[in-house]
PDBQT receptor file of N, H, CA, C and O in Angstrom, charges set to zero:
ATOM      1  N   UNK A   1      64.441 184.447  81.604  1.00  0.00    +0.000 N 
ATOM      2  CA  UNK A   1      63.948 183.139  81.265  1.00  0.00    +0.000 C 
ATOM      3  C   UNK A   1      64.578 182.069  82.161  1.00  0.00    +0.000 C 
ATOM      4  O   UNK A   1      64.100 180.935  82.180  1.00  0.00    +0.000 OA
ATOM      5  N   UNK A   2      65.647 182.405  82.908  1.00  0.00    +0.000 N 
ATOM      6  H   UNK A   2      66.035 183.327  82.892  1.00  0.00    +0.000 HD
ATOM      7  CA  UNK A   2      66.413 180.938  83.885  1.00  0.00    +0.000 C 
ATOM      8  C   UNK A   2      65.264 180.674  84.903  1.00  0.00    +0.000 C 
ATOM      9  O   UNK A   2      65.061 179.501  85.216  1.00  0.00    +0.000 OA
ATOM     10  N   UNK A   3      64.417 181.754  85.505  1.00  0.00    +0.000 N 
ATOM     11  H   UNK A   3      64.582 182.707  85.251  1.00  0.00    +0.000 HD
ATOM     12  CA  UNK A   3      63.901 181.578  86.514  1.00  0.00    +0.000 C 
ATOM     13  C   UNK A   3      62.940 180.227  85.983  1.00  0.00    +0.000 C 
ATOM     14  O   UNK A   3      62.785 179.321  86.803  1.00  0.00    +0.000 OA
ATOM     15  N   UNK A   4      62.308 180.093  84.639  1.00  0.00    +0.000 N 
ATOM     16  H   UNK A   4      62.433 180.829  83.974  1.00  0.00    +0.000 HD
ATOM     17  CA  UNK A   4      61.351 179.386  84.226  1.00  0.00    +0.000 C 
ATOM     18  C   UNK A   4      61.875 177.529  83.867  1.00  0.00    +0.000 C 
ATOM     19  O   UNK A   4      61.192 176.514  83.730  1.00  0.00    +0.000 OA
ATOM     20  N   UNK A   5      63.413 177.777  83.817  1.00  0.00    +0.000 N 
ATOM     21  H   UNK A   5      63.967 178.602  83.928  1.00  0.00    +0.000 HD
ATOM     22  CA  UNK A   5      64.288 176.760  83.560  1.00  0.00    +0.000 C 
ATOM     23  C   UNK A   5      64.242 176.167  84.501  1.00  0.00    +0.000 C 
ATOM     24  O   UNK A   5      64.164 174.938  84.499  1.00  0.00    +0.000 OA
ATOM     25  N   UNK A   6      64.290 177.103  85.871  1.00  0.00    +0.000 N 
ATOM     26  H   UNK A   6      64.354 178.101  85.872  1.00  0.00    +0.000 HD
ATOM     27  CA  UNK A   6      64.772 176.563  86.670  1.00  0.00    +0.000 C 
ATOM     28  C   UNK A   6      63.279 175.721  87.775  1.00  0.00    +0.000 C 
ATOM     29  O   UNK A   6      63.172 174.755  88.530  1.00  0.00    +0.000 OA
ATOM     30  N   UNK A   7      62.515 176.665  87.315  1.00  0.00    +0.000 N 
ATOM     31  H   UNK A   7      62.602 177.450  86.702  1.00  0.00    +0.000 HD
ATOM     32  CA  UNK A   7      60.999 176.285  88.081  1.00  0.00    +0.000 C 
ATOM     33  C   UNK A   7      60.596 174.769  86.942  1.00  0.00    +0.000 C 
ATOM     34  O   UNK A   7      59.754 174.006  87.416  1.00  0.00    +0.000 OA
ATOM     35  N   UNK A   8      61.106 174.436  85.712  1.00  0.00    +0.000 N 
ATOM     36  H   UNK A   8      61.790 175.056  85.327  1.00  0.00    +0.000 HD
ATOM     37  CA  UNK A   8      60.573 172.866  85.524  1.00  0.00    +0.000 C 
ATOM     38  C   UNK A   8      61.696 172.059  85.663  1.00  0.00    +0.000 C 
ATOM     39  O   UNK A   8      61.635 170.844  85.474  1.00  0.00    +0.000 OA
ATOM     40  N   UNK A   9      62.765 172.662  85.993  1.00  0.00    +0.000 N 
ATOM     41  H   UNK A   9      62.815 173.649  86.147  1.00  0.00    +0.000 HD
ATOM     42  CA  UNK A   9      63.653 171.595  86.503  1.00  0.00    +0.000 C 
ATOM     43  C   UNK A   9      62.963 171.216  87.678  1.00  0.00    +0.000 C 
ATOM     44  O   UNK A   9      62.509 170.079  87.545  1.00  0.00    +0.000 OA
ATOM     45  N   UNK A  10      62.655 171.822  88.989  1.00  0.00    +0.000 N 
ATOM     46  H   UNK A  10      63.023 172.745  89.096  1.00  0.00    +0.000 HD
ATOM     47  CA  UNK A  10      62.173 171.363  89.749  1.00  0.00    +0.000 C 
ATOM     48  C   UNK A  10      60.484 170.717  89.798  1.00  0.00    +0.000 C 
ATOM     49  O   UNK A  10      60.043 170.049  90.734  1.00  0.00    +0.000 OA
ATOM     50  N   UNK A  11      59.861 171.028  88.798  1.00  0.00    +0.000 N 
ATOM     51  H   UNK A  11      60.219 171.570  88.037  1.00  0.00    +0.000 HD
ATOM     52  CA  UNK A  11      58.697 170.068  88.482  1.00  0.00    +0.000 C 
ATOM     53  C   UNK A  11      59.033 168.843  87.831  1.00  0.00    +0.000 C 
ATOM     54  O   UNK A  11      58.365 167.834  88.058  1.00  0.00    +0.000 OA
ATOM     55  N   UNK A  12      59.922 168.830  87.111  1.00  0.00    +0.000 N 
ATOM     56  H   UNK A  12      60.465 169.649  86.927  1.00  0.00    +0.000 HD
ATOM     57  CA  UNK A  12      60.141 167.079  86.898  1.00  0.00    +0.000 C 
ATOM     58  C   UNK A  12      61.022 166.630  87.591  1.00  0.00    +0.000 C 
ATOM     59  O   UNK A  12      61.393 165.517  87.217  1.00  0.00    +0.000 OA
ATOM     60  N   UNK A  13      61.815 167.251  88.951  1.00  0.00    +0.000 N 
ATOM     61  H   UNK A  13      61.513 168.155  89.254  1.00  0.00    +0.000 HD
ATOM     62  CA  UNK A  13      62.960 166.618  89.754  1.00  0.00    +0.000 C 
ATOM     63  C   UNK A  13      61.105 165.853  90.908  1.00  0.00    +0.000 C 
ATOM     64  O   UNK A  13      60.751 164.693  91.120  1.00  0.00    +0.000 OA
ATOM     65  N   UNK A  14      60.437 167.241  91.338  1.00  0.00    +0.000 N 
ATOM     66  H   UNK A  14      60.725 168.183  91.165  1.00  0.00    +0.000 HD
ATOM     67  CA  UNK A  14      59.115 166.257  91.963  1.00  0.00    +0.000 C 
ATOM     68  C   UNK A  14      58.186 165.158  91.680  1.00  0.00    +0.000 C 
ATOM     69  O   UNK A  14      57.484 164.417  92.368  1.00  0.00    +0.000 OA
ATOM     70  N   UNK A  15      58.531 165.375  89.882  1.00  0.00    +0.000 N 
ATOM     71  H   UNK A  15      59.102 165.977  89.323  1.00  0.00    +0.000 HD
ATOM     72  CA  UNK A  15      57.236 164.338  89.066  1.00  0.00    +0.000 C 
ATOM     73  C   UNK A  15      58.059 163.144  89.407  1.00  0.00    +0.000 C 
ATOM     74  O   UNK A  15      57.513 162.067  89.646  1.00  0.00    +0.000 OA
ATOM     75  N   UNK A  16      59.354 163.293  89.440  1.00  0.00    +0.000 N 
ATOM     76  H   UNK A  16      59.798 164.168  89.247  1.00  0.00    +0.000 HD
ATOM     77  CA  UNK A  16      60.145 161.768  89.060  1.00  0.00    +0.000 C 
ATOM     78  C   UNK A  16      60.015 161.304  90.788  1.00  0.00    +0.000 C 
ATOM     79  O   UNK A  16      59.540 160.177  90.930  1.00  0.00    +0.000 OA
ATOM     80  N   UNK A  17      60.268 161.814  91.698  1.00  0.00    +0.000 N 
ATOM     81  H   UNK A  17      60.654 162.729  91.583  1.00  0.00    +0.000 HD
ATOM     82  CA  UNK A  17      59.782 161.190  93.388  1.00  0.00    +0.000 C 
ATOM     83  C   UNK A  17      58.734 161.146  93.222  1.00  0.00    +0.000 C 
ATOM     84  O   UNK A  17      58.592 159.926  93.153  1.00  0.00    +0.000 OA
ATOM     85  N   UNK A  18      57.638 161.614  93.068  1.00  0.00    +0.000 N 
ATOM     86  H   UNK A  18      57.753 162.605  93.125  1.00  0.00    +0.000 HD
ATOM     87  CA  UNK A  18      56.008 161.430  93.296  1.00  0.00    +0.000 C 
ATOM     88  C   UNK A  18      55.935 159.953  92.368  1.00  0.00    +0.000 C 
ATOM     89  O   UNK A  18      55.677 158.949  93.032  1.00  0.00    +0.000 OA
ATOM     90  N   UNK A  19      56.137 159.775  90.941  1.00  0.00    +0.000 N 
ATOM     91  H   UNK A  19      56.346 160.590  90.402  1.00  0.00    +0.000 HD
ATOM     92  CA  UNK A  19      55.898 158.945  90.637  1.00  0.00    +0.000 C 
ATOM     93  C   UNK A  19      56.232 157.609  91.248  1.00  0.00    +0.000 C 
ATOM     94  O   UNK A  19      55.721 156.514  91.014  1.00  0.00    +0.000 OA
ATOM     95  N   UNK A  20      57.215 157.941  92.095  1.00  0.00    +0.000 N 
ATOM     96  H   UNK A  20      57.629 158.831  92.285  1.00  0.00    +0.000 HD
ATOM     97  CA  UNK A  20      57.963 156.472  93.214  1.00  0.00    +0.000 C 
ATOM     98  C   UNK A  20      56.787 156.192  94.227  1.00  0.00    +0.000 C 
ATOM     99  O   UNK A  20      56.887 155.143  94.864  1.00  0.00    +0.000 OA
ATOM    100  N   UNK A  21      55.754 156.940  94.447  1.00  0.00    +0.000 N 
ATOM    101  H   UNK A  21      55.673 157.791  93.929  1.00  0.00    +0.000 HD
ATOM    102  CA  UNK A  21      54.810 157.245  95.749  1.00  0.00    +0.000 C 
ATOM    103  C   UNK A  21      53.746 156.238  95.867  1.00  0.00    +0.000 C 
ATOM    104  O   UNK A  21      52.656 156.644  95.464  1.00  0.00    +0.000 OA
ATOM    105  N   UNK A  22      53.775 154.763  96.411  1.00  0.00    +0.000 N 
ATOM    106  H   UNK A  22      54.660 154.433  96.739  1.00  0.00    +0.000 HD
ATOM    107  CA  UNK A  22      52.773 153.719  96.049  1.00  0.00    +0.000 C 
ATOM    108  C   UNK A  22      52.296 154.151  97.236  1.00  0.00    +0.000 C 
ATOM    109  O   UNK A  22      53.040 154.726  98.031  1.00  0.00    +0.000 OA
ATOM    110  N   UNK A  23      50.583 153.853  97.574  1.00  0.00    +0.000 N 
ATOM    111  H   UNK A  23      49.979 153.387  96.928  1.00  0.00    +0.000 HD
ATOM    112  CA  UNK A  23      49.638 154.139  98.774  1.00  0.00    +0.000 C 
ATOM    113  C   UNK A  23      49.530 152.739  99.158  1.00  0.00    +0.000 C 
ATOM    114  O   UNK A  23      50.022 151.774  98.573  1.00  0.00    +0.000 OA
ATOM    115  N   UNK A  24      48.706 152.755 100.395  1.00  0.00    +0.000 N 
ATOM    116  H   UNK A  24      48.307 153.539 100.870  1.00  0.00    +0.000 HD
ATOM    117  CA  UNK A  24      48.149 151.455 100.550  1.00  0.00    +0.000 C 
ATOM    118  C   UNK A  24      46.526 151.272 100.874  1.00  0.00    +0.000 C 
ATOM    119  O   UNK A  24      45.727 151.978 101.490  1.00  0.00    +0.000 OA
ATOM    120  N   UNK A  25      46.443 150.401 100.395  1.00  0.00    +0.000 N 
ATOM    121  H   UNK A  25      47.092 149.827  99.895  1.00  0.00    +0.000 HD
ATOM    122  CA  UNK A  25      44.895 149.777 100.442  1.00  0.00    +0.000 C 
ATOM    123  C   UNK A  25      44.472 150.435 101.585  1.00  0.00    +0.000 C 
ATOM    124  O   UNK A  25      45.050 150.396 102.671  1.00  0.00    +0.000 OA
ATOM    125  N   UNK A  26      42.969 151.331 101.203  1.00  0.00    +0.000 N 
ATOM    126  H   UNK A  26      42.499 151.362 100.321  1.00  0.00    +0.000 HD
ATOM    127  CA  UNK A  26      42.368 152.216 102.496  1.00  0.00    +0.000 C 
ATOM    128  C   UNK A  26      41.203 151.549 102.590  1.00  0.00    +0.000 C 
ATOM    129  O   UNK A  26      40.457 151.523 101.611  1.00  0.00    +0.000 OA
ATOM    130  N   UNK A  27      40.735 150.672 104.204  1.00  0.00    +0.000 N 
ATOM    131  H   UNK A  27      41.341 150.692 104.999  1.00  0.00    +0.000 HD
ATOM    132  CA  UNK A  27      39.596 149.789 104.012  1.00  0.00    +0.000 C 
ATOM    133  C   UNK A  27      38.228 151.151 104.199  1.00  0.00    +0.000 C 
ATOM    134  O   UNK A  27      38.515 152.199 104.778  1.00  0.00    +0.000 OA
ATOM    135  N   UNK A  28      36.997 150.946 103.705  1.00  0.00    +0.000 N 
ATOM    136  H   UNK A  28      36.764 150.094 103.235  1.00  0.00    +0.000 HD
ATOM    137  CA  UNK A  28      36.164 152.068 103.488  1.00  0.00    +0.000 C 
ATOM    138  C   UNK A  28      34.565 151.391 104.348  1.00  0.00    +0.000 C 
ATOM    139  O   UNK A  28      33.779 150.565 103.884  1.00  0.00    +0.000 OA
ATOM    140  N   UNK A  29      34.508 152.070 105.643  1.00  0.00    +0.000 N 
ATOM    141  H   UNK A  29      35.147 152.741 106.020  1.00  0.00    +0.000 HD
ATOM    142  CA  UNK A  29      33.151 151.356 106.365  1.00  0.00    +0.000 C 
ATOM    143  C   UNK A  29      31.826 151.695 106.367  1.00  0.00    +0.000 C 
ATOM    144  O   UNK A  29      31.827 152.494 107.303  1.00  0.00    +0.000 OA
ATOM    145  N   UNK A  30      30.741 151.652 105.993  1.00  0.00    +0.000 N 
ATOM    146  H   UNK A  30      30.740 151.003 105.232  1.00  0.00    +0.000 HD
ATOM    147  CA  UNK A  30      29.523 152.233 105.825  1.00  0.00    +0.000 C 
ATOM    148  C   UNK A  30      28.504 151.637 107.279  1.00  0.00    +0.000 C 
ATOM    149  O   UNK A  30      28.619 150.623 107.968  1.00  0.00    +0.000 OA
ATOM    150  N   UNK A  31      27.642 152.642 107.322  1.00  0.00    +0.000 N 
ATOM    151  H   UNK A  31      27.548 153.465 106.763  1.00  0.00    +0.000 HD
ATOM    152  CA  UNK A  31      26.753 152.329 108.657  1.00  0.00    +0.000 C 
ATOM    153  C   UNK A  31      25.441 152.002 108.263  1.00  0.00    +0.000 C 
ATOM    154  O   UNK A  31      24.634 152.906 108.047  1.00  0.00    +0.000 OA
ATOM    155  N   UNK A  32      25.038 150.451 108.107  1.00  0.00    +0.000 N 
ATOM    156  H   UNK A  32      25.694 149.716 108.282  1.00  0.00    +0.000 HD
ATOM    157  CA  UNK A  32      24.214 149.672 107.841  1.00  0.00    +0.000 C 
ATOM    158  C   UNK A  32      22.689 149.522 109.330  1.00  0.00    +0.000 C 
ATOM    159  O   UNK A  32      23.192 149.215 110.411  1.00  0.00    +0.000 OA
ATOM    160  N   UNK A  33      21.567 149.650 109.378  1.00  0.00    +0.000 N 
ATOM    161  H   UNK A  33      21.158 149.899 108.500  1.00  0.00    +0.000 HD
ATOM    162  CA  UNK A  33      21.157 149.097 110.438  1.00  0.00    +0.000 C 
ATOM    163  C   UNK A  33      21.966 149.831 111.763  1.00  0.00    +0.000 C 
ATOM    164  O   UNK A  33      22.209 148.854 112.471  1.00  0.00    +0.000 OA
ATOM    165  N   UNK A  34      22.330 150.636 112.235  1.00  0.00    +0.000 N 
ATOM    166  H   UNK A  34      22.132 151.430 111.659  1.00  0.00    +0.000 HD
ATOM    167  CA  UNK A  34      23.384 150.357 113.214  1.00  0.00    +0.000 C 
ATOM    168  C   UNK A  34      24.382 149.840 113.691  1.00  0.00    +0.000 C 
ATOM    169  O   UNK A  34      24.681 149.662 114.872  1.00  0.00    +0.000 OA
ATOM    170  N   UNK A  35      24.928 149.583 112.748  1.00  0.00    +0.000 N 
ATOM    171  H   UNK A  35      24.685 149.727 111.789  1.00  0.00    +0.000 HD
ATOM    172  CA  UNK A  35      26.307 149.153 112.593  1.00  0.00    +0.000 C 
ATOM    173  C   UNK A  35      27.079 149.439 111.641  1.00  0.00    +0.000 C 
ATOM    174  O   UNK A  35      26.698 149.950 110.587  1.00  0.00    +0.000 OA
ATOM    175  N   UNK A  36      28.267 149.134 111.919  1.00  0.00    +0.000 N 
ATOM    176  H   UNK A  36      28.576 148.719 112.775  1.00  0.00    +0.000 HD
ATOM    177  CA  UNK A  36      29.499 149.545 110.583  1.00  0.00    +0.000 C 
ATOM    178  C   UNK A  36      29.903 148.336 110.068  1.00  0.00    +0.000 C 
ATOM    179  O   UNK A  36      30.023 147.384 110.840  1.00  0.00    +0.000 OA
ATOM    180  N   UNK A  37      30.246 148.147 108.309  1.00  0.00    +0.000 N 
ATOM    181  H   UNK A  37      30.148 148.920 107.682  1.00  0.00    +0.000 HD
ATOM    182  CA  UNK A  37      30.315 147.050 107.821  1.00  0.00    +0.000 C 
ATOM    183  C   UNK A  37      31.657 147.315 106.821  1.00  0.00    +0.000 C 
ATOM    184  O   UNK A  37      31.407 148.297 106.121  1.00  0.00    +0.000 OA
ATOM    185  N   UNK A  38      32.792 146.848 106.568  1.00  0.00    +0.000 N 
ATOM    186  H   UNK A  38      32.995 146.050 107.136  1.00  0.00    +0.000 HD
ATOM    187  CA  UNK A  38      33.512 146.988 105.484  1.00  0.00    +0.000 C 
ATOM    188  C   UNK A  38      32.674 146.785 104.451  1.00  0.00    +0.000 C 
ATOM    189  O   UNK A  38      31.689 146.051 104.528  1.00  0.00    +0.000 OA
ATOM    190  N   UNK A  39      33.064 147.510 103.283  1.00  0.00    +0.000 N 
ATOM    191  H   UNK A  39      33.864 148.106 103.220  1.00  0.00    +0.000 HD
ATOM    192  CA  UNK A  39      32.951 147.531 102.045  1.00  0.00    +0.000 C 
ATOM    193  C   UNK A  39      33.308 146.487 101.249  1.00  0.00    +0.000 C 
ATOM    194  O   UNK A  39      32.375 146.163 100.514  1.00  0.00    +0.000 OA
ATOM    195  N   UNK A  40      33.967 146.048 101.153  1.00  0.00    +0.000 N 
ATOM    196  H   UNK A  40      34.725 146.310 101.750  1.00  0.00    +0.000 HD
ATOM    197  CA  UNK A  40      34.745 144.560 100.632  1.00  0.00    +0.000 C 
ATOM    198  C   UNK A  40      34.298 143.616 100.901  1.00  0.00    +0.000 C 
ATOM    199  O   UNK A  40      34.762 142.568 100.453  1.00  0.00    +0.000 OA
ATOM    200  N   UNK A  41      33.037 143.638 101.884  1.00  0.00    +0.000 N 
ATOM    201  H   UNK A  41      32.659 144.489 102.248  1.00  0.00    +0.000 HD
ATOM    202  CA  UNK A  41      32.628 142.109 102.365  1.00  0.00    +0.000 C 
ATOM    203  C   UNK A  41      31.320 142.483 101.550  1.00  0.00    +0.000 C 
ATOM    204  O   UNK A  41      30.693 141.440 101.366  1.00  0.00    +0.000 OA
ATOM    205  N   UNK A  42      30.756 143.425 101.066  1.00  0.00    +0.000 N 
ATOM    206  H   UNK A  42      31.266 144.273 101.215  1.00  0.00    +0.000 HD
ATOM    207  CA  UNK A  42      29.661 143.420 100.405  1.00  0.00    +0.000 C 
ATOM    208  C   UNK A  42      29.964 142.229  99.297  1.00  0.00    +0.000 C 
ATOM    209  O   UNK A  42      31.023 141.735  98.910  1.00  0.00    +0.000 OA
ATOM    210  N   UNK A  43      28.151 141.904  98.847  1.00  0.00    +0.000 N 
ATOM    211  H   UNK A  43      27.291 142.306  99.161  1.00  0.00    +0.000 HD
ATOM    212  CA  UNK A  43      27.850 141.011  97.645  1.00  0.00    +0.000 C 
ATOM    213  C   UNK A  43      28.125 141.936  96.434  1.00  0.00    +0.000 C 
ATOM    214  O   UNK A  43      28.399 143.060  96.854  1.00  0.00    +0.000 OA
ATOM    215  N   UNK A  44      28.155 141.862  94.943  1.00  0.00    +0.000 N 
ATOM    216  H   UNK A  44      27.932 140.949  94.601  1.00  0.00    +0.000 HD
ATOM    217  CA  UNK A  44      28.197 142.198  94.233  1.00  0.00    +0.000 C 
ATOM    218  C   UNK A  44      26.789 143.364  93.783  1.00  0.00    +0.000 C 
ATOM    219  O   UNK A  44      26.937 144.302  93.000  1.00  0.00    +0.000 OA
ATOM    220  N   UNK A  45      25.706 143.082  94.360  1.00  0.00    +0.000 N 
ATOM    221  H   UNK A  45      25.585 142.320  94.996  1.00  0.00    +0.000 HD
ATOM    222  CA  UNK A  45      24.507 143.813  94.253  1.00  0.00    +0.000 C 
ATOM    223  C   UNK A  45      24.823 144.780  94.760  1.00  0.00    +0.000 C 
ATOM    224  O   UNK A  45      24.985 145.845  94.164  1.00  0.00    +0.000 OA
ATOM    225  N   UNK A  46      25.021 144.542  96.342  1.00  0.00    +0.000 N 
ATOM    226  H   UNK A  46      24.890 143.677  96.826  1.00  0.00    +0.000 HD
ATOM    227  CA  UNK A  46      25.407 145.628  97.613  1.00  0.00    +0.000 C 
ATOM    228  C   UNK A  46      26.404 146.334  97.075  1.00  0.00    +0.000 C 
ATOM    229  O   UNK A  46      26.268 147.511  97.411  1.00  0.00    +0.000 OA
ATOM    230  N   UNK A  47      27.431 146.160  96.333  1.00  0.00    +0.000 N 
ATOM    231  H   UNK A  47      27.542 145.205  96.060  1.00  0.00    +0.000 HD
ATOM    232  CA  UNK A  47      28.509 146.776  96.147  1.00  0.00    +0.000 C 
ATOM    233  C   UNK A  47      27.498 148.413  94.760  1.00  0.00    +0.000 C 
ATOM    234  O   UNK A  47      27.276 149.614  94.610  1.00  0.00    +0.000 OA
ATOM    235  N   UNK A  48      27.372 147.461  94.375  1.00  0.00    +0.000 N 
ATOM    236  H   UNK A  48      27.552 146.485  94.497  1.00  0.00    +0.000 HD
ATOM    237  CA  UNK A  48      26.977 148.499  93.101  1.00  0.00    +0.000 C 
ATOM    238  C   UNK A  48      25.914 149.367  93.815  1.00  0.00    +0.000 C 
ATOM    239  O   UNK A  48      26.130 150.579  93.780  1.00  0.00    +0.000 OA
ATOM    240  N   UNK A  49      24.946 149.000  94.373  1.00  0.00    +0.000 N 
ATOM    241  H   UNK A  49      24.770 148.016  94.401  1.00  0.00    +0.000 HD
ATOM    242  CA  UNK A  49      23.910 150.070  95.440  1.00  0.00    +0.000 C 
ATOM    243  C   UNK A  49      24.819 150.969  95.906  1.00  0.00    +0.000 C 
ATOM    244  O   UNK A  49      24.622 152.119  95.515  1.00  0.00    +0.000 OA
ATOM    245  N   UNK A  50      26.106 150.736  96.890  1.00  0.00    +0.000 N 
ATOM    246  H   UNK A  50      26.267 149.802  97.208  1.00  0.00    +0.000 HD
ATOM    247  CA  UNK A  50      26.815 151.301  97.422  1.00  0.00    +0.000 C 
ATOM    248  C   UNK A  50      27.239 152.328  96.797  1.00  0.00    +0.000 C 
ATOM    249  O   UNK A  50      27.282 153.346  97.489  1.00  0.00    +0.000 OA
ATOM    250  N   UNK A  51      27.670 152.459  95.402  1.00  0.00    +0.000 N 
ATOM    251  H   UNK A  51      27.634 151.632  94.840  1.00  0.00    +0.000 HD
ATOM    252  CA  UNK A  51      28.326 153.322  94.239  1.00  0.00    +0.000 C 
ATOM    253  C   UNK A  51      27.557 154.431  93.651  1.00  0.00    +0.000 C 
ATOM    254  O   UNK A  51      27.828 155.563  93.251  1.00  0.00    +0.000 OA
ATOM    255  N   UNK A  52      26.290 153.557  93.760  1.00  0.00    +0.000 N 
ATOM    256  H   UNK A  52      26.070 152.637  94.086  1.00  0.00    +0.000 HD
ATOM    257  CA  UNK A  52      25.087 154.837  93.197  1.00  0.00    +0.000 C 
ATOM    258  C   UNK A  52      24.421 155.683  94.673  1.00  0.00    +0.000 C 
ATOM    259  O   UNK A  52      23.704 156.680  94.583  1.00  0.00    +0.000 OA
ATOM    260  N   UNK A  53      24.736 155.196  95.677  1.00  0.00    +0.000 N 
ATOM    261  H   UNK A  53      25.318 154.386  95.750  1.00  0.00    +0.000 HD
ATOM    262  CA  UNK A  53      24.363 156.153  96.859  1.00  0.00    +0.000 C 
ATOM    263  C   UNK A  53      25.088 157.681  96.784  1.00  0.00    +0.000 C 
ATOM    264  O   UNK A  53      26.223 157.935  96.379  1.00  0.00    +0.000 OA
ATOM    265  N   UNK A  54      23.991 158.687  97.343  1.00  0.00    +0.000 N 
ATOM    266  H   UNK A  54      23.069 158.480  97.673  1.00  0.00    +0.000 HD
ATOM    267  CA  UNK A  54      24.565 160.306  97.310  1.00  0.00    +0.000 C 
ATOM    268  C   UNK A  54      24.462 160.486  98.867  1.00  0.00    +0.000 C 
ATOM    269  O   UNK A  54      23.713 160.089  99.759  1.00  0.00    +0.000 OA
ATOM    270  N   UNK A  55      25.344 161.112  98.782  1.00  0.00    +0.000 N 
ATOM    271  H   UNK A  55      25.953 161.434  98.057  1.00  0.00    +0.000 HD
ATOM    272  CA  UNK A  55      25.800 161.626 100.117  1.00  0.00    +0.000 C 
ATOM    273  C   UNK A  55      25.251 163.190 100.378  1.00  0.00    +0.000 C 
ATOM    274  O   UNK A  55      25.371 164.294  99.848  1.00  0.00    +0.000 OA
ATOM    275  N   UNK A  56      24.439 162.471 101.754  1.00  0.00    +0.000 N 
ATOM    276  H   UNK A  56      24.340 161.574 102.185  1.00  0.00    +0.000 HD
ATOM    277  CA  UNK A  56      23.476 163.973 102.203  1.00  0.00    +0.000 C 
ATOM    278  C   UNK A  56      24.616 165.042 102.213  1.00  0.00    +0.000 C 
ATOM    279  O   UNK A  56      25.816 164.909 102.452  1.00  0.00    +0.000 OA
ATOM    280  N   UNK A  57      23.998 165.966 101.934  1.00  0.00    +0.000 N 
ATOM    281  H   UNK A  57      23.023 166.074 101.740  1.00  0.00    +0.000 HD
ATOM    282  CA  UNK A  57      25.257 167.732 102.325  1.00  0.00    +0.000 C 
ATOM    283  C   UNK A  57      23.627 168.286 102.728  1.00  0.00    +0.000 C 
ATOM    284  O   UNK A  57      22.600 168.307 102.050  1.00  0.00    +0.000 OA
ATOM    285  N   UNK A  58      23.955 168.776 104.354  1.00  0.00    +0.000 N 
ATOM    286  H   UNK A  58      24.790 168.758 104.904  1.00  0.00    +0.000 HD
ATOM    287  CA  UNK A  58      22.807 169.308 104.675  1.00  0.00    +0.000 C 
ATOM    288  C   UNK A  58      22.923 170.964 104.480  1.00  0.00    +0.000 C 
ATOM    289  O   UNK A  58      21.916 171.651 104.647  1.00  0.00    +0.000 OA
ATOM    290  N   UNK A  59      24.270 171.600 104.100  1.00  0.00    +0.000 N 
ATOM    291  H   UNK A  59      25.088 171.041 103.964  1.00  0.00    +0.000 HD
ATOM    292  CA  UNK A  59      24.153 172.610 103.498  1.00  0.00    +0.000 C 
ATOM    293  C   UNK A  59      23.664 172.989 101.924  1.00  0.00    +0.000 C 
ATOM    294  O   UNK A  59      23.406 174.153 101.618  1.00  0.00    +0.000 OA
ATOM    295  N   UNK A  60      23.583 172.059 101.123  1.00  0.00    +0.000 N 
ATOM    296  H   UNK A  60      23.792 171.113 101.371  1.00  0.00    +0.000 HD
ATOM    297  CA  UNK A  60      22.832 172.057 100.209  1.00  0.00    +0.000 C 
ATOM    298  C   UNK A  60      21.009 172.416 100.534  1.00  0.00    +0.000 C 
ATOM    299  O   UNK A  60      20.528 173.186  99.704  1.00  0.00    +0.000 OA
ATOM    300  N   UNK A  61      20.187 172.000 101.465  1.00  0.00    +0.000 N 
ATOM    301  H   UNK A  61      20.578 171.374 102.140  1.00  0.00    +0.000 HD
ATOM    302  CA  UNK A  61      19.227 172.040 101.584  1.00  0.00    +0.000 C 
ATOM    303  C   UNK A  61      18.502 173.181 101.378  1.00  0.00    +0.000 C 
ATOM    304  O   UNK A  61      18.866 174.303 101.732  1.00  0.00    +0.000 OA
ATOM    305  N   UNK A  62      17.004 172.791 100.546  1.00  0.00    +0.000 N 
ATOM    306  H   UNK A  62      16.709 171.880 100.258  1.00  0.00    +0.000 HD
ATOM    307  CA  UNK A  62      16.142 173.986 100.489  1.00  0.00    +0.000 C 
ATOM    308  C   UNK A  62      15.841 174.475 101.378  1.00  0.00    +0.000 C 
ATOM    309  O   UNK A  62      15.777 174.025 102.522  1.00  0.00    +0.000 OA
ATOM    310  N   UNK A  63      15.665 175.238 101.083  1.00  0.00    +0.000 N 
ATOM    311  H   UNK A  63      15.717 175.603 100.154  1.00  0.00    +0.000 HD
ATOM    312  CA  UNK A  63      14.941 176.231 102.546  1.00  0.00    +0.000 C 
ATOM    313  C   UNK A  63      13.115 175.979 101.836  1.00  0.00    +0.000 C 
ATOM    314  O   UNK A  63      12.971 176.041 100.615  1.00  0.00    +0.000 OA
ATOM    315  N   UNK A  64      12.247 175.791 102.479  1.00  0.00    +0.000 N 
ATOM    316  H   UNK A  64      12.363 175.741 103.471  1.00  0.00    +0.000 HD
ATOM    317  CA  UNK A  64      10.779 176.116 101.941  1.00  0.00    +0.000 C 
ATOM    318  C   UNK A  64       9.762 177.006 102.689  1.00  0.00    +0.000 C 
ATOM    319  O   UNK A  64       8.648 177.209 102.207  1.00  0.00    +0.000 OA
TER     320      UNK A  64
């Protein structure tokens, strides 16, 4: 049983550094028309369009 003592000692010695771990603001650009636009400068409409957009996966595709 030490081995198991000893394996969550070291999961809460990592939880307690990870929890110290702040990120920083990642700006996110979409390709409008031919061009690239930050995300953040969208209107409130644009923003929410933006949220409900799906992202092609062309390996998903039917075959017919």
């Amino acid at each position: 049983m030490r081995a198991k003592e000893v394996i969550d000692a070291e999961i809460l010695k990592h939880h307690v550094e990870f929890s110290k771990v702040r990120g920083t603001k990642t700006e996110v650009y979409t390709r409008i028309v031919g061009y690239y636009r930050n995300v953040d400068n969208f209107n409130i409409g644009k923003k929410e369009e933006f949220r409900e957009r799906i992202e092609y996966d062309p390996s998903k595709r039917k075959e017919r």
